[in-house]
C-alpha positions in Angstrom: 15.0 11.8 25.3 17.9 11.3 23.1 18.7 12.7 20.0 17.8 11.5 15.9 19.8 13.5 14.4 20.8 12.0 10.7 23.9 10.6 10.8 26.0 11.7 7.7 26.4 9.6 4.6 24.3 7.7 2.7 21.8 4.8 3.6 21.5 1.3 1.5 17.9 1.3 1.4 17.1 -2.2 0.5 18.3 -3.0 4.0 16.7 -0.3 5.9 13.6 -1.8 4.1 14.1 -5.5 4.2 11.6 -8.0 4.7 11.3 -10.2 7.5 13.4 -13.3 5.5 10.6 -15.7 7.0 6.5 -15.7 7.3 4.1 -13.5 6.1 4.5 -9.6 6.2 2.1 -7.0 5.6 3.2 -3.3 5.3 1.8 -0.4 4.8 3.2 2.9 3.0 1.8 6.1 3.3 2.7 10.1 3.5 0.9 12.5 5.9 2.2 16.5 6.6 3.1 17.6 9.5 -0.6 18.4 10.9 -1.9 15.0 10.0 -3.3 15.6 6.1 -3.2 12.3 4.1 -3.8 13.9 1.1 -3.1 17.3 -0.9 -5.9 18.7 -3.5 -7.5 15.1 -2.7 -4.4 13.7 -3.8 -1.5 11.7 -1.9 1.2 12.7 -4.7 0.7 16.4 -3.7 2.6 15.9 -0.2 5.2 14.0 -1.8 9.0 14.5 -3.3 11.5 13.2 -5.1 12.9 10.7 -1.9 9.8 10.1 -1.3 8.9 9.2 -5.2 12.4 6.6 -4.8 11.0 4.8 -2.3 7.4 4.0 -2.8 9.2 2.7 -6.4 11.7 0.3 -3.9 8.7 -0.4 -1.6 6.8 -1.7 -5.0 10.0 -3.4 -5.6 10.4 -5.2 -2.7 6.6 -6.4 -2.4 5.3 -9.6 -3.7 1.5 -7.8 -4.6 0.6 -4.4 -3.6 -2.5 -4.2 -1.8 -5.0 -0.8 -3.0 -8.3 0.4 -2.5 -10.2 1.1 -5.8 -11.2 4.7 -4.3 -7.1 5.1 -4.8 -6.9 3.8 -8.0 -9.6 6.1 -9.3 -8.4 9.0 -7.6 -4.5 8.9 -8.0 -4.8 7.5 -11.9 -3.3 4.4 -10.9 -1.7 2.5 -14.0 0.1 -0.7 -14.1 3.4 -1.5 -11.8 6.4 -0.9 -14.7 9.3 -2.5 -14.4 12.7 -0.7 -13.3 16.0 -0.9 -13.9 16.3 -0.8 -10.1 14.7 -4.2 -9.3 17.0 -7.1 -11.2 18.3 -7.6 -7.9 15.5 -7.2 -5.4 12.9 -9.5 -7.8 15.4 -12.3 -8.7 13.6 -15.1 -8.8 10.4 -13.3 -9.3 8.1 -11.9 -11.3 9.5 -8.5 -13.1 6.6 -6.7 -11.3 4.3 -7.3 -8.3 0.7 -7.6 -9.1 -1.8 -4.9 -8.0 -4.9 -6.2 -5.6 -7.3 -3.5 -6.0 -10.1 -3.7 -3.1 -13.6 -3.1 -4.7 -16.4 -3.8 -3.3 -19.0 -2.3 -6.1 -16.7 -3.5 -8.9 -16.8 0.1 -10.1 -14.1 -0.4 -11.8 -12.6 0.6 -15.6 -11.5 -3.3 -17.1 -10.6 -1.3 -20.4 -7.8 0.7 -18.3 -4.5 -0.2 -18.5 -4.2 -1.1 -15.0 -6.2 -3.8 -16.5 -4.7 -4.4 -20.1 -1.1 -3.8 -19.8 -0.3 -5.6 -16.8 3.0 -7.1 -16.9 1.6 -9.8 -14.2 -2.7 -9.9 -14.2 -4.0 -7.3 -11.5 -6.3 -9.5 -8.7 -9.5 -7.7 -7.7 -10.5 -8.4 -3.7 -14.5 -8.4 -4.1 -17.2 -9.7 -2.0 -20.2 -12.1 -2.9 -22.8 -9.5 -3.1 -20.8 -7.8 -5.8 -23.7 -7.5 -9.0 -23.5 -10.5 -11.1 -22.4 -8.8 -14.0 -19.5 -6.8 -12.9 -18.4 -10.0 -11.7 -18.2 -11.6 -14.7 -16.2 -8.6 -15.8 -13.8 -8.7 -12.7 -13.3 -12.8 -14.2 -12.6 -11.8 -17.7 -9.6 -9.2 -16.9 -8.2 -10.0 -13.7 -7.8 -12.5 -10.9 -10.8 -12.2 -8.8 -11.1 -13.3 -5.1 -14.2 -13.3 -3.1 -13.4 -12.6 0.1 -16.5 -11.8 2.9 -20.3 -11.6 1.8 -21.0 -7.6 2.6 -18.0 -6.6 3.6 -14.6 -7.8 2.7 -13.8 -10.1 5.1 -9.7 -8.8 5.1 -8.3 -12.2 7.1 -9.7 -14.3 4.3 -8.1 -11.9 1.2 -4.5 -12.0 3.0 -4.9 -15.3 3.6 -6.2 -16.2 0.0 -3.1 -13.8 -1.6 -0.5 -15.7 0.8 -2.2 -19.0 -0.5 -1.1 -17.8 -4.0 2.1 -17.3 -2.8 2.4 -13.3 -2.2 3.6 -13.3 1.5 5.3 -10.1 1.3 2.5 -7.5 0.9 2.2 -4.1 0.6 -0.2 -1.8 0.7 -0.9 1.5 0.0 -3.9 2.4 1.2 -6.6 4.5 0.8 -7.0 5.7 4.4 -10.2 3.5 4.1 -8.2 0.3 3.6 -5.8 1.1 6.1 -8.2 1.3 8.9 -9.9 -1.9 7.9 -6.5 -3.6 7.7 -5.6 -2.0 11.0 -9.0 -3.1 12.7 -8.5 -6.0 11.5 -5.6 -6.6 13.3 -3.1 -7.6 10.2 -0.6 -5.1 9.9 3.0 -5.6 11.1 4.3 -2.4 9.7 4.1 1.2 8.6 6.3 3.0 6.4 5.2 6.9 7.2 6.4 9.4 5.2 6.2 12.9 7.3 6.1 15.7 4.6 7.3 19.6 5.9 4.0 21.0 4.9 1.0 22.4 6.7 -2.4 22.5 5.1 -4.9 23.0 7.7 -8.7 21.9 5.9 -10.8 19.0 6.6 -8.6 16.1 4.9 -8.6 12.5 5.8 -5.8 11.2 8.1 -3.8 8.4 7.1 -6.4 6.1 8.1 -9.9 7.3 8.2 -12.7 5.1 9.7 -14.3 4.0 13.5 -11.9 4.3 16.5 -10.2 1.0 16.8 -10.9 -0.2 20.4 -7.7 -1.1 21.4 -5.2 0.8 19.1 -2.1 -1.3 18.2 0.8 0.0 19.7 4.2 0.0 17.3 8.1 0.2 17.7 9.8 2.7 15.9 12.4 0.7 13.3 14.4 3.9 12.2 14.0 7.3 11.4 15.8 8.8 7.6 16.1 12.3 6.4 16.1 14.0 3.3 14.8 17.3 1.8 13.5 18.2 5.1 10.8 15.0 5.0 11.6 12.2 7.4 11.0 8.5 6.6 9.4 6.7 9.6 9.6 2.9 10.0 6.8 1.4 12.6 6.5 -2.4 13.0 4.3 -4.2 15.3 
């Protein structure tokens, strides 16, 4: 065993969190307490803090389109990505904000929100062919909509068809739901874990809640950060 202490002084984040500068990435952010809870009150936000706040912001930043599950959106009162002062560097060249892809299979969805009409950049909608005709033609008339699987969203063709449109830096931020389908799917190259210092106890979903994946991806820890008592884990595959 060796020792993680935190080293003293402060650490330049955008580094820590850089992507890969070639190919396709696809990471993941998420906060769990220390017995495993995803969520607080049914809520992510609740196990969260101020560092933690700072960097899903610079995650955001760093992203090309941030990958979400409309159960999320709903829950958390997801609003548009806003610009911040903090990004003129990390988004030269790009976009002011990265657009939101919010997975839906029902289209159960609120196109009057402002996650909808305020985007800086149109919000893309991941839907699947048996989506009801008419909250299709919704999806078409406020966002980008791609069809991606019949039943079920079929999660190599979505990645595939965001990457096509040039977002090869993704990000997503879950629900546990989507995690697990990314996971099984076999498409994620990293996890950003943020380990809060609280213990809950209950019945609440873990970081990624669905079937046992048969043969669990095994990940490298990248670094381990430190402040306010919550550590910042880095995974990558």
């Amino acid at each position: 065993m060796r020792n993680l202490s935190p080293a003293s002084g402060p650490v330049d984040l955008v580094a820590a969190y850089a992507y890969p500068r070639t190919g396709p990435w696809l990471r993941a952010n998420m906060v769990a307490s220390l017995d495993g809870a995803a969520q607080r009150d049914e809520r992510s936000a609740g196990l969260g803090g101020a560092a933690d706040r700072s960097l899903f912001l610079l995650l955001r930043g760093l992203a090309d389109a941030v990958v979400v599950g409309a159960g999320t959106v709903r829950a958390e009162g997801y609003g548009p990505v806003r610009p911040q002062d903090t990004w003129r560097d990390v988004r030269e060249g790009r976009p002011p904000v990265p657009p939101l892809a919010v997975v839906s299979r029902s289209l159960d969805l609120d196109f009057d929100a402002p996650i909808f009409t305020e985007a800086a950049v149109p919000t893309i909608v991941l839907a699947t062919a048996s989506a009801a005709p008419d909250r299709l033609r919704a999806a078409r008339e406020h966002a980008d909509v791609v069809i991606a699987g019949e039943d079920a969203l079929d999660w190599a063709a979505a990645v595939r068809a965001l990457r096509e449109r040039g977002f090869q830096r993704l990000l997503c931020e879950g629900g546990p739901a989507v995690l697990a389908q990314v996971v099984a799917a076999g498409l994620l190259d990293e996890l950003c874990l943020t380990l809060s210092p609280l213990l809950l106890a209950g019945h609440p979903a873990r970081i990624l809640n669905g079937p046992p994946i048969p043969i669990p991806p095994h990940l490298r820890l990248g670094h381990v950060l430190e402040e306010d008592d919550f550590l910042f884990l880095r995974y990558t595959r």
